[in-house]
C-alpha positions as CSV (number, residue, x, y, z in Angstrom):
1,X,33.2,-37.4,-15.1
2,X,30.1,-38.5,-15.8
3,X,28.5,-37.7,-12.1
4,X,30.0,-34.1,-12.4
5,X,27.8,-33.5,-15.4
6,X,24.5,-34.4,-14.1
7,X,25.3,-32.1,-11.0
8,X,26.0,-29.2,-13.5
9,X,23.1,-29.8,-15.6
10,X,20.4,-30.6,-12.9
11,X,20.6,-27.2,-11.2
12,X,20.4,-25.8,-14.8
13,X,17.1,-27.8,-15.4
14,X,16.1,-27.1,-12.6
15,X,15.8,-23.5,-12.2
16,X,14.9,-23.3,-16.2
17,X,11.3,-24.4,-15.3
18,X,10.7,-21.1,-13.9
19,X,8.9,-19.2,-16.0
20,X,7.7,-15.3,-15.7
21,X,4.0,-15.3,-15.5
22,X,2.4,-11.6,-16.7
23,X,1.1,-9.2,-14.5
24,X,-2.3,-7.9,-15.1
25,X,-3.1,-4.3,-14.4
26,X,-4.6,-3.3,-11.2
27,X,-6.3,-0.4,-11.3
28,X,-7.5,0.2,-7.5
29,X,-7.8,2.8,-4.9
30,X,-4.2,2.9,-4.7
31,X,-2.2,5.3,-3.3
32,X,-4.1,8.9,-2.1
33,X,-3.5,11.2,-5.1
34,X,-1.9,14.5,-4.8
35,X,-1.5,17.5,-6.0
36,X,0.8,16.6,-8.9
37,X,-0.2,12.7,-9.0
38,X,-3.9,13.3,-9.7
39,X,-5.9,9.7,-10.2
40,X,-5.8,10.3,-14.2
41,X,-1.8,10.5,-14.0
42,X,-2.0,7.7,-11.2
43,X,-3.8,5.4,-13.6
44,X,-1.3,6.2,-16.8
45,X,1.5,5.5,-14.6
46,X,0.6,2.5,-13.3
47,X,-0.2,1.5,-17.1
48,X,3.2,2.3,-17.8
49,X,4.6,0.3,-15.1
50,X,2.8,-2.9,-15.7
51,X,4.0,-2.6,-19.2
52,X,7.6,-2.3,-18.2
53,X,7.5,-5.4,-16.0
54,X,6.2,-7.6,-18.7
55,X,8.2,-6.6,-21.6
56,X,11.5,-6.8,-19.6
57,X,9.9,-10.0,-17.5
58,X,10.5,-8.2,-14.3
59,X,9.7,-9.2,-10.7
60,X,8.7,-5.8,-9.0
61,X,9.2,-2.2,-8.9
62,X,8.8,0.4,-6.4
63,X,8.2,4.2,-7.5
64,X,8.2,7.3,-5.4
65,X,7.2,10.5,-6.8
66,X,7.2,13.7,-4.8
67,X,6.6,17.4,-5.4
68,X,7.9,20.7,-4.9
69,X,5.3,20.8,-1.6
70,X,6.9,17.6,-0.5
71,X,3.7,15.5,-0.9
72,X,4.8,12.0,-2.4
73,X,2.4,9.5,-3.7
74,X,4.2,5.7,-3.5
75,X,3.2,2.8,-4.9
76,X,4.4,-0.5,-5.7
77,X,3.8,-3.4,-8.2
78,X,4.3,-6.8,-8.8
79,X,6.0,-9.1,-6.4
80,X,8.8,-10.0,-4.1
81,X,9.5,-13.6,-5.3
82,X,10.1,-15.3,-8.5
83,X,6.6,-17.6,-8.3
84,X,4.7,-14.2,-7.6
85,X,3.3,-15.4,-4.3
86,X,4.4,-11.8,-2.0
87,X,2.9,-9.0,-3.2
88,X,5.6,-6.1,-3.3
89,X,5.1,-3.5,-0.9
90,X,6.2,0.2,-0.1
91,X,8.1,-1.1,2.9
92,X,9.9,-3.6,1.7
93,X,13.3,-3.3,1.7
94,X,15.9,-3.8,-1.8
95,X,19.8,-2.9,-2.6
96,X,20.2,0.5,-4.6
97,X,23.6,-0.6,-5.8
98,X,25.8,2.9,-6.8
99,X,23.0,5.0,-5.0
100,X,24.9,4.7,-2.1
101,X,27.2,7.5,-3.8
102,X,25.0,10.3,-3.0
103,X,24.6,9.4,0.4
104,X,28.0,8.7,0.7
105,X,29.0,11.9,-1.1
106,X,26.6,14.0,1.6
107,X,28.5,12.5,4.8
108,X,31.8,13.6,3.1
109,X,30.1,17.1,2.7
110,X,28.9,17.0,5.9
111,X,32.5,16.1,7.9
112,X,34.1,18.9,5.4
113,X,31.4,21.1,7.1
114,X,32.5,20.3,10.7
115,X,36.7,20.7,9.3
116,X,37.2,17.0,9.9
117,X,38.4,17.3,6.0
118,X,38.9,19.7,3.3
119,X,38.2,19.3,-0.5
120,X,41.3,20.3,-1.8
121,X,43.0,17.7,1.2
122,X,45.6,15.2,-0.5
123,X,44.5,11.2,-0.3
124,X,48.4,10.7,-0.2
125,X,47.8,12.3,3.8
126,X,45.8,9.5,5.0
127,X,48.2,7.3,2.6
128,X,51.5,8.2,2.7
129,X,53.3,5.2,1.7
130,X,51.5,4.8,-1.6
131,X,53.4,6.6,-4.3
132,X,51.0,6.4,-7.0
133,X,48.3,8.0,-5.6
134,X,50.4,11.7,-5.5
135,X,48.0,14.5,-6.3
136,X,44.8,12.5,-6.1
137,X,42.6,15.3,-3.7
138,X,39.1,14.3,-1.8
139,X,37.2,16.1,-4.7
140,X,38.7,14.1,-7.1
141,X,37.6,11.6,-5.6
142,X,34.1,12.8,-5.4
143,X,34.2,14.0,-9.0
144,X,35.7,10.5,-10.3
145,X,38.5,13.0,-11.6
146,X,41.2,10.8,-9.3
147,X,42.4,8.5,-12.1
148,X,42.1,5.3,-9.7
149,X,41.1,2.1,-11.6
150,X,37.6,0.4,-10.5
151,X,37.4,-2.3,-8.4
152,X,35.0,-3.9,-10.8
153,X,37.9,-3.7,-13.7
154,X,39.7,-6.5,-11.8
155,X,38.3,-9.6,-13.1
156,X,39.4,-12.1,-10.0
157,X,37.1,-10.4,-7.7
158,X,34.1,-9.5,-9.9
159,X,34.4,-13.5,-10.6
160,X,34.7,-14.1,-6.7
161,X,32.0,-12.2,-5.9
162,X,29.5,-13.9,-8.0
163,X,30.7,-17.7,-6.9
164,X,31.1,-17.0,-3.4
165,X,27.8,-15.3,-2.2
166,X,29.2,-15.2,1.7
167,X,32.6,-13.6,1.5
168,X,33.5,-10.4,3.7
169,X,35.3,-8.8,1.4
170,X,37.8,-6.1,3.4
171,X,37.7,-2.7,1.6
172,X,41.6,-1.8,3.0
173,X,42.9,-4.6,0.9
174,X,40.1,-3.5,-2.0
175,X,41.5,0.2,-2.0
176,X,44.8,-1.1,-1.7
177,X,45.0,-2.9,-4.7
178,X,43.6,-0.4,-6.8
179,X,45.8,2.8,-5.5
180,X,48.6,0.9,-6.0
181,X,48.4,0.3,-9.6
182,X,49.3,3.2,-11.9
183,X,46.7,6.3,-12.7
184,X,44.6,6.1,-15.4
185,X,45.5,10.5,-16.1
186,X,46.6,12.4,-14.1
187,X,44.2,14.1,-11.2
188,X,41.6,16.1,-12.0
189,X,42.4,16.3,-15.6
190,X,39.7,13.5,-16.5
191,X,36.5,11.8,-15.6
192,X,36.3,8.5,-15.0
193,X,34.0,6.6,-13.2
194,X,35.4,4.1,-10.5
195,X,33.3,2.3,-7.8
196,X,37.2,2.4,-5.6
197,X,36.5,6.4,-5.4
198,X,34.1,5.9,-3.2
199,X,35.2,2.9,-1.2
200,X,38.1,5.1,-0.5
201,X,35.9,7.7,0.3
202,X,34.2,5.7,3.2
203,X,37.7,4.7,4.7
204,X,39.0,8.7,4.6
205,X,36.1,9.1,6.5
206,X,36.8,6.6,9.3
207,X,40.8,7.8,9.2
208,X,39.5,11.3,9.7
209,X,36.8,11.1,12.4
210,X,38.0,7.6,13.8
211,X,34.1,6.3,13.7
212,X,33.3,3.5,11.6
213,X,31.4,4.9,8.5
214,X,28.2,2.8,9.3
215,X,27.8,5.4,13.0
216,X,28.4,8.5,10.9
217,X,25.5,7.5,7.9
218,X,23.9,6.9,10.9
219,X,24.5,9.9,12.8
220,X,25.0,12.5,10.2
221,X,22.0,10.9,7.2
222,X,19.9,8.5,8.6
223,X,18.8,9.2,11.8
224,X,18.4,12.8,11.6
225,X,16.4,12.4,8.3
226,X,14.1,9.5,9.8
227,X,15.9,7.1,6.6
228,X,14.2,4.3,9.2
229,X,14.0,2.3,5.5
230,X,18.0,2.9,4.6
231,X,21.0,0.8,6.1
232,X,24.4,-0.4,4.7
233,X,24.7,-3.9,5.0
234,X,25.9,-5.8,6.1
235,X,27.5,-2.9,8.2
236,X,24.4,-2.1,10.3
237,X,21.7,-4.6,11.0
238,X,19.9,-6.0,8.1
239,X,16.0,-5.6,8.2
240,X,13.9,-8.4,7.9
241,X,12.1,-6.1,5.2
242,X,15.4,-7.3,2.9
243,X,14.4,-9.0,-0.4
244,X,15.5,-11.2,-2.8
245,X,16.7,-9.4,-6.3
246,X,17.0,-11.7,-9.3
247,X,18.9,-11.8,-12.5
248,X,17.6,-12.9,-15.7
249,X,19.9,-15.2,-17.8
250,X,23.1,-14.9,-15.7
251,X,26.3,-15.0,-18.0
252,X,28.4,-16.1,-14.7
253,X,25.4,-18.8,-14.1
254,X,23.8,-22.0,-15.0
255,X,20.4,-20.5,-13.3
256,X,18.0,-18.9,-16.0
257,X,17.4,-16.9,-12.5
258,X,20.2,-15.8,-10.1
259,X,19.4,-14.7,-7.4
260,X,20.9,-12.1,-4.6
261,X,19.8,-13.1,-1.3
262,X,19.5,-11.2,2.2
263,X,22.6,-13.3,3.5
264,X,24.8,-12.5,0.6
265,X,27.5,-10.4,1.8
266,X,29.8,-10.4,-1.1
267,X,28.0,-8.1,-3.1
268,X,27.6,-5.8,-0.3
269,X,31.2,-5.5,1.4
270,X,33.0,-5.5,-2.1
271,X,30.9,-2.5,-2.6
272,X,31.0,-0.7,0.5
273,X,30.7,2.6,0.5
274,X,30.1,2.9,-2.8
275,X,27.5,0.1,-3.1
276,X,26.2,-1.5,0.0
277,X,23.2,0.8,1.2
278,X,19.8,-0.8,1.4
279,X,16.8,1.3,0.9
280,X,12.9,1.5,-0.6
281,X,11.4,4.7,-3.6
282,X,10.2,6.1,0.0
283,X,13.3,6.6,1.6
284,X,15.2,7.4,-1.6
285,X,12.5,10.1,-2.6
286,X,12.5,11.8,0.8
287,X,16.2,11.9,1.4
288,X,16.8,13.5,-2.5
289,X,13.6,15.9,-1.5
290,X,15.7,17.3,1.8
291,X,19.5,16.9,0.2
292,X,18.3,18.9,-3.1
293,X,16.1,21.4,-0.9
294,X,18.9,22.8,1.6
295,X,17.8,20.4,4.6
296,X,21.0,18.6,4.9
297,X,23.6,20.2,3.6
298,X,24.7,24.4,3.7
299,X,23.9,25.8,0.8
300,X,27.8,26.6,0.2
301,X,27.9,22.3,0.2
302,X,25.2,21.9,-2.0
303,X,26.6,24.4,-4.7
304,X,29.8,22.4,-4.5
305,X,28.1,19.4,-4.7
306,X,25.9,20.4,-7.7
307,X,28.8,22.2,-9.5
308,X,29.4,19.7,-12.8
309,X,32.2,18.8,-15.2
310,X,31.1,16.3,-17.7
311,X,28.0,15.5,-15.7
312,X,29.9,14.7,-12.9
313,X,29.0,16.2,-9.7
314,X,29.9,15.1,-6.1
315,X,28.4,11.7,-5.9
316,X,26.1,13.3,-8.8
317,X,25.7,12.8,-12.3
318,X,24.0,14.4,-14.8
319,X,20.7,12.5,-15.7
320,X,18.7,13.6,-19.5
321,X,15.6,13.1,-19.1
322,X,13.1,13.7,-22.1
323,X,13.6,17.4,-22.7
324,X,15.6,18.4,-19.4
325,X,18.8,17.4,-16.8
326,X,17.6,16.2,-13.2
327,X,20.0,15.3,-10.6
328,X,20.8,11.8,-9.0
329,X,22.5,8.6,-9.4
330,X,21.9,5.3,-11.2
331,X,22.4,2.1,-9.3
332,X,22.9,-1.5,-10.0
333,X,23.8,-4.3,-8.2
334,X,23.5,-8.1,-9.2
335,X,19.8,-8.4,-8.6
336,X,18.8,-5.1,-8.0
337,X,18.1,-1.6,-10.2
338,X,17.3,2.0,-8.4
339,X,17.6,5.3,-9.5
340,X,16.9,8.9,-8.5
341,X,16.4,11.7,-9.9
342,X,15.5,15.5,-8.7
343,X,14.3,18.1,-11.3
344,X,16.2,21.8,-10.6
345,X,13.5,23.1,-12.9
346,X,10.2,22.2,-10.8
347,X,11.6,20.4,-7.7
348,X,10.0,17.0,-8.4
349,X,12.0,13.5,-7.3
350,X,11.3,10.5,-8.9
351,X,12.7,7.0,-7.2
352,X,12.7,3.8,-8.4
353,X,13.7,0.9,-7.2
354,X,13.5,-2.5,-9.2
355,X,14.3,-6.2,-7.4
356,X,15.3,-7.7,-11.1
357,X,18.3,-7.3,-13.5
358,X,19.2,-6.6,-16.5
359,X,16.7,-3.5,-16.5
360,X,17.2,0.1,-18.3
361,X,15.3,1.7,-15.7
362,X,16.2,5.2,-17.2
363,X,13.8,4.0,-19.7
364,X,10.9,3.8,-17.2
365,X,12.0,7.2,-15.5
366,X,11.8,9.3,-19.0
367,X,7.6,7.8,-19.5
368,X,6.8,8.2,-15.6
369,X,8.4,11.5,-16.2
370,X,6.0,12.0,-19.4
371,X,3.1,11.6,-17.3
372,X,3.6,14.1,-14.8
């Protein structure tokens, strides 16, 4: 009894020395201004970003920011480790959690494009032996107006996924579990937001094109957009460029820091579609840039896609932002913050991405917003 204590405690100890040390503003050549960023606004946002990280004690943040003209300017601050020895860089590589929606939202647009699906197409055709799913559609799905519970809403494997950071999770048996269990309302009459939508979503997609969904981001989003930053692991190969994100004050955790490393794969396949991708501000700038400016998707798709019910689009939400609604997607996983966020008004995109947890990052995108 007494052995089991001092093993509890120890780690606890342990990883309660580590303290967050303030960052100092750097206020350096930086990043080549543009036309929108000019070195006055460069050196007010990167006040405001130094700011953030101390008063929420966070480890590093990426930002992308790009203009109507498609110039970006990119930068990033603080660090990749806990101690603060790596320097965070524009290439490194961190989990956007839910931000995989959009992409995954575009490849569903994109096989609806080439008739491998339809939106109005019944779930209950790719599963015909579930009963409860009847009059659940593709757009519902899209929408979260299917009614499905989340994944996340079953205790047992949000649990599970925290204590066991190398489980393969399999997203039939995920889906499975959640279609069967009774609607929440019926189809389309509600919103809703559940991560299984979109796992679903990823296994339509391999039902309907009999590709796994890793070669169709690849053929139909990354490759043909130059994503050469964006993966979804641990379904493709995992970049060294992968960092560590960290959570401050755990509630599933003795560690005053928990972290999410590279290896772990339970975050990632209990997510899947509708979680797993990898990314960096630079990839997630350029890639809303071209979805938002008719380079990926036919403008018919795009309407569709930007067509909202209770700020719910297709893989969209609705984001306020001081005075105005942008477009784009919030994401969180354990370890990790990102969000992006296009502008209808004046076509600007700003990405973040964050390697630290709890964060409101929204918070940060309304006073980089301010600046601009």
């Amino acid at each position: 009894m007494k052995r089991s204590i001092i093993v509890l405690i120890f780690p606890f100890l342990l990883y309660s020395c580590e303290k967050f040390e303030d960052y100092n503003p750097v206020i350096d050549t930086g990043p080549e201004p543009t036309n929108l960023v000019t070195p006055e606004k460069a050196e007010k946002i990167t006040n405001v970003i130094y700011n953030t990280l101390n008063s929420n004690e966070l480890i590093g943040i990426q930002v992308s920011i790009r203009d109507r003209l498609n110039e970006s300017w990119n930068a990033s601050f603080g660090a990749t480790d806990l101690k603060q020895r790596n320097k965070l860089e524009n290439q490194h590589i961190l989990r956007i959690g839910s931000v995989t929606k959009i992409f995954t939202a575009t490849l569903l647009l994109k096989l609806i494009q080439l008739n491998y699906l339809q939106p109005d197409q019944y779930l209950s055709e790719f599963y015909p032996d579930i009963k409860e799913i009847k009059g659940v559609t593709i757009k519902d799905l899209l929408n979260h107006s299917s009614g499905i519970a989340d994944v996340f809403s079953i205790p047992s494997i949000f649990i599970a996924s925290s204590n066991f950071p190398d489980k393969l999770w399999n997203p039939n048996h995920l889906a499975k579990v959640c279609m069967e269990k009774k609607l929440q309302f019926s189809p389309g009459s509600e919103h809703a937001y559940s991560n299984t939508n979109f796992i679903i979503l990823g296994l339509v997609a391999e039902k309907a094109t009999g590709k796994k969904v890793s070669e169709l981001f690849s053929e139909y989003i990354i490759e043909p957009n130059n994503l050469t930053n964006t993966s979804l692991v641990p379904y493709m190969n995992t970049s060294p460029n992968l960092i560590n994100g960290y959570v401050h004050n755990y509630a599933l955790s003795l560690k005053e820091w928990y972290p999410t490393v590279p290896e772990n794969t339970s975050w990632a396949t209990v997510g899947f579609t509708a979680g797993a991708m990898t990314s960096n501000s630079t990839d997630l700038s350029t890639f809303t840039y071209r979805l938002f400016s008719g380079e990926i998707l036919w403008d018919a798709s795009l309407k569709l896609m930007t067509t909202f019910s209770d700020d719910y689009g297709l893989g969209l939400k609705k984001i306020k932002v001081n005075d105005h609604y942008s477009w784009g997607h919030e994401g969180e996983i354990t370890g990790f913050e990102s969000i992006t966020a296009y502008n209808p008004d004046t076509g600007i995109v700003i990405s973040i991405c964050c390697n630290t947890t709890p964060f409101k990052i929204q918070e940060l995108l309304n006073k980089i917003d301010a600046e601009l």
